[in-house]
NUZASE-377684 format. One line per field, with one value per residue (C-alpha): y negated, x, z. Coordinates in steps of 0.2 Angstrom, whole numbers. Each point is the difference from the previous one (the first is absolute). Layout:
<rs>
y <- [Y:...];
x <- [X:...];
z <- [Z:...];
</rs>
This chain:
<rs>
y <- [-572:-7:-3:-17:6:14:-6:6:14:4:-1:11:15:1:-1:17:9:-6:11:16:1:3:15:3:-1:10:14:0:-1:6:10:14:-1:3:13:10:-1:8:11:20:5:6:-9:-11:-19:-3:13:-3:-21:5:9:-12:-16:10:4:-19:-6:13:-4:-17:0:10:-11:-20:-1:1:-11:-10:-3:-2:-14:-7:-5:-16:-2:17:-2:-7:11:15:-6:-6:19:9:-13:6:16:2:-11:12:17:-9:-5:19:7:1:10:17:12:15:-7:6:-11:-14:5:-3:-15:-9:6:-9:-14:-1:0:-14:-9:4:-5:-16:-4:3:-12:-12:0:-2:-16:-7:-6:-9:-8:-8:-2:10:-11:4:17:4:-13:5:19:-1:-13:14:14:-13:-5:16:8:-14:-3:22:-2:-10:15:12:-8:1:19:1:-6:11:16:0:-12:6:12:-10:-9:17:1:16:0:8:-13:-12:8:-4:-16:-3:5:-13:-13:4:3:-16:-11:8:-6:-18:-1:4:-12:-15:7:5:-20:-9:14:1:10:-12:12:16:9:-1:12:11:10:17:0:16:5:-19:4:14:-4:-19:15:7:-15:-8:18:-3:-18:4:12:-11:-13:5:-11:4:20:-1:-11:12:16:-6:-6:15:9:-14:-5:22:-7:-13:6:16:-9:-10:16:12:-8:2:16:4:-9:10:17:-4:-2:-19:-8:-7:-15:-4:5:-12:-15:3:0:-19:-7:6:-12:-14:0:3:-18:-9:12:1:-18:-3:17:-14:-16:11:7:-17:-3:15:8:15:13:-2:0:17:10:-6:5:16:4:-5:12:14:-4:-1:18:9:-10:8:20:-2:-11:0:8:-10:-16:-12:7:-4:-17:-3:9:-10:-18:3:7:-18:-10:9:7:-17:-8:17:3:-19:-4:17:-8:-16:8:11:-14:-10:13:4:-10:-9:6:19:-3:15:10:-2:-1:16:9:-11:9:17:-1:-6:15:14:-3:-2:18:5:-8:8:17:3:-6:12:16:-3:-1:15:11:-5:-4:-15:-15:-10:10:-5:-20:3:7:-16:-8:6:-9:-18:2:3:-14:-12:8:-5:-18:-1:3:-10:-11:-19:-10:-8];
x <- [541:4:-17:-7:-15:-6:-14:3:-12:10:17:-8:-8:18:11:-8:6:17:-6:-4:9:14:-5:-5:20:5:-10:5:19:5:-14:1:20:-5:-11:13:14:-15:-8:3:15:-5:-16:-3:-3:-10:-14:-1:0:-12:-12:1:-5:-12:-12:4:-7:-15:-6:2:-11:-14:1:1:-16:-11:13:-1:-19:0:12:-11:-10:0:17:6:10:15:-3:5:13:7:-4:11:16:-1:-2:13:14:-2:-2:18:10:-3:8:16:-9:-1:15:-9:-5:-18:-3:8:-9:-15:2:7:-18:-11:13:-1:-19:-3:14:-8:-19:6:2:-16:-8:16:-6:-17:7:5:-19:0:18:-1:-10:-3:10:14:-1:17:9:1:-5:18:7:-5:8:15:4:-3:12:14:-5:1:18:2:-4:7:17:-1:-6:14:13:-5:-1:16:11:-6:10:15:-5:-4:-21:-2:-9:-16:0:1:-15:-9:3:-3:-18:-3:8:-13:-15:6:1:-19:-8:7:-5:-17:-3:-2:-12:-11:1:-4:-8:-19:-13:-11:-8:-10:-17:-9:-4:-11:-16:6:18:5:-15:4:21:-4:-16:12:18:-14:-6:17:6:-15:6:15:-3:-14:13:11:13:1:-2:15:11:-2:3:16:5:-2:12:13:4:5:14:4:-4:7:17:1:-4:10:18:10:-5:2:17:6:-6:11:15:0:8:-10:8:0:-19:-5:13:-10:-17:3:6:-18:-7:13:-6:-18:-1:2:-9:-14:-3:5:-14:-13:7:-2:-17:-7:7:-4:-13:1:-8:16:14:-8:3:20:3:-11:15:11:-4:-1:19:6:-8:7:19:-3:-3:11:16:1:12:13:0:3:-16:-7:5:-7:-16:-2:2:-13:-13:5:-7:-17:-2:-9:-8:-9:-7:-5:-8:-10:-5:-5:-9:-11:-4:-8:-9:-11:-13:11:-14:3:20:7:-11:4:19:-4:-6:15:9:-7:6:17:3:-7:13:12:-6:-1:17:9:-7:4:18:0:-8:9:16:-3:-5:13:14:4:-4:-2:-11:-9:1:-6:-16:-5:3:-14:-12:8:-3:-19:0:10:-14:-16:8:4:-20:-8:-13:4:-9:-17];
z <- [513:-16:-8:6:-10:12:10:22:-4:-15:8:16:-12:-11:19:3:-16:7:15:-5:-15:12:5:-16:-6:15:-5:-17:3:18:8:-13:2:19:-2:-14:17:11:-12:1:-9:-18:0:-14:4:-15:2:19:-1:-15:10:14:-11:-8:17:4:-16:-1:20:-5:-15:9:14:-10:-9:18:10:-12:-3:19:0:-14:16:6:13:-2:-16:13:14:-10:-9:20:4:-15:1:20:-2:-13:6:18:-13:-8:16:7:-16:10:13:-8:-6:-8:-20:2:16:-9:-16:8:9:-19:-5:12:-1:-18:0:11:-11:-18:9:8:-18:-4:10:-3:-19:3:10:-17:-5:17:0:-18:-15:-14:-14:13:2:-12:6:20:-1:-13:15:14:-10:-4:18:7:-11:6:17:4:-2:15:11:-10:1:16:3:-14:11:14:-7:-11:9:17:1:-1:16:11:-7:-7:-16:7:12:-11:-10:16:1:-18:3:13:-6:-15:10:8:-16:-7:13:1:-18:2:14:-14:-10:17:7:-17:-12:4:-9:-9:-11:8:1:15:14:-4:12:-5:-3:-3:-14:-7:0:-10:-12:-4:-5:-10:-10:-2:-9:-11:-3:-3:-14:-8:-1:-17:3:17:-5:-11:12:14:-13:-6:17:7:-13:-1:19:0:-8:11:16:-2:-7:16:12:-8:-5:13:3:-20:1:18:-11:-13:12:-2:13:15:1:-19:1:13:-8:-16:8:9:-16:-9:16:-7:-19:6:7:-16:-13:12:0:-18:-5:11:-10:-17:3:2:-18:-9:11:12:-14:-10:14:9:-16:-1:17:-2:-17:10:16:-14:-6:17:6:-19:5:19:-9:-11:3:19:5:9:11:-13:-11:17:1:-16:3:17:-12:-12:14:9:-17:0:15:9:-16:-3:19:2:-18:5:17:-6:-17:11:12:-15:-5:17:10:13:16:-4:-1:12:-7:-19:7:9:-16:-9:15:-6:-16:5:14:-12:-14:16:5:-19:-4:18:-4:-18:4:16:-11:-17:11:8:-14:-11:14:-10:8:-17:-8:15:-3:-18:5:2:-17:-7:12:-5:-16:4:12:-16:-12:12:3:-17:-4:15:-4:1:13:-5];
</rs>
């Protein structure tokens, strides 16, 4: 790793966005190609991989905020975070197992909901690794290197599944292997952050755990909303990340509805991971300059521009290509300034459960975001009309950001 800066700690809580955001890049660019090539003739891609983030991200944010005020508890914070990366890289490696798409459907869901709450407790882990006046600067360099250091992975489940076939390995083969070799490369990323990442901040065990769990999610949702700043931040960030998230999920599966060629798609999708590397870290270097509250917004207008290009001048690969470059330049600084600003916000011993909530928010635009696609696509029968839907929530989430109070 290239920054001498980053602390062991530092170095092992950023080595695990390099883990899961592999999986995270297969599931944006070759799962939903997978599924399109085992999905019922007919059937669109877009409404069914909608519906299916869609439960994902609702079960998750039911489930977040009361793990997560359990792993508030002294020593638990990194047994479940151990229990979702197993879980999910099994749930991931057994993807190749099934061959009917709502077997398969269902295994991505409980795959992608050990993924996406792994990452809960992983940026709760932030307050432990590092300190707050470093926040920016290594939630941008996890975001950064994860970006980069996906693409090792992906090469290779690239090479597999299209230049397999020139070697005798039929492409769903390949697809099987890919998710191993995945499921392989999550789990040797999060073994850094398990041996030198301890959880230094935590409440302590309390006589009657479940009415405690409970009575503390209640209290912090009052804090929460007696904090203004903190009020506003979490409105807005609730109708901004739509955007993003649902950008990310849904691409590949826009693009493949518009006839867009998978290869093309996919291609596209790993040079986004490219220019994400430096922007992420240049949005950390820039926020330390001009402060967080003014670099959110730009990539909030940015996110807006991106989704009105997508309805209305998407059409063929190369608008593709262009749209995949400019998600790459705010795509990391917008996820990780978000992280690192919420984590400056809450009390450090409540972390997962604040993250859990942060979690909340995060998941119900995801489900918000997934759906109106899915439904606006539907009822029109144009997938576009379905990616604009969404506009209007980013320029809510700009507003709210745009009006938060400064810190005291």
């Amino acid at each position: 790793m290239a920054r001498a800066k980053l602390t062991r700690q530092e170095r092992s809580w950023v080595l695990y966005d390099v883990g899961n955001s592999a999986f995270v890049l297969l599931a944006t660019a070759l799962i939903p190609v997978y599924f399109a090539s085992i999905a019922e003739e007919g059937s669109s891609v877009v409404v069914a991989w909608g519906y299916a983030e869609t439960v994902a991200s609702l079960v998750l944010a039911l489930l977040m905020p009361v793990l997560g005020s359990l792993a508030d508890l002294k020593g638990n914070k990194k047994k479940f975070f151990i229990g979702t990366v197993g879980t999910g890289a099994i749930a991931l490696a057994a993807l190749g197992i099934p061959t009917a798409a709502m077997a398969f459907l269902v295994l991505y869901v409980v795959a992608s909901i050990m993924l996406n709450g792994s990452m809960v407790f992983y940026d709760a882990f932030l307050v432990d690794a590092t300190d707050d006046e470093r926040y920016d600067e290594v939630s941008s360099q996890g975001y950064a290197w994860g970006c980069i250091g996906s693409c090792v992975p992906f090469i290779a489940c690239l090479a597999v599944v299209l230049g397999g076939p020139s070697i005798g390995i039929p492409m769903d083969v390949g697809m099987k292997i890919a998710f191993l070799i995945t499921a392989v490369w999550w789990v040797a990323f999060s073994i850094p952050l398990i041996r030198d990442v301890h959880q230094t901040h935590y409440k302590e065990r309390a006589e009657h755990l479940i009415r405690d769990t409970f009575g503390g999610l209640w209290k912090t949702v009052k804090r929460i909303f007696k904090d203004k700043r903190l009020r506003y931040f979490m409105l807005a960030f609730f109708c901004y990340i739509d955007g993003v998230h649902t950008i990310i999920k849904m691409s590949t599966s826009y693009g493949t509805d518009l006839g867009i060629d998978a290869t093309q798609l996919v291609l596209a999708l790993l040079v986004t991971q490219f220019v994400a590397f430096p922007s992420a870290i240049a949005y950390g270097r820039l926020s330390t300059r001009f402060g967080t509250k003014r670099m959110l917004p730009v990539a909030v207008f940015a996110y807006f521009c991106i989704t009105l290009f997508a309805a209305f001048f998407l059409r063929e690969a190369l608008e593709f290509w262009i749209l995949a470059i400019c998600v790459g330049l705010f795509q990391g600084g917008i996820q990780a300034l978000s992280r690192s600003e919420f984590g400056k916000l809450i009390p450090k011993e409540h972390a997962n459960e604040y993250y859990g909530f942060f979690d909340i928010f995060g998941k119900y635009a995801a489900v918000m975001g997934t759906f109106l696609v899915s439904v606006f696509t539907q009822l029109t029968g144009n997938s576009s009309m379905g990616v604009l839907s969404i506009a209007v929530l980013l320029v809510v989430g700009f507003v709210l950001l745009w009006r938060m109070p400064e810190r005291e």
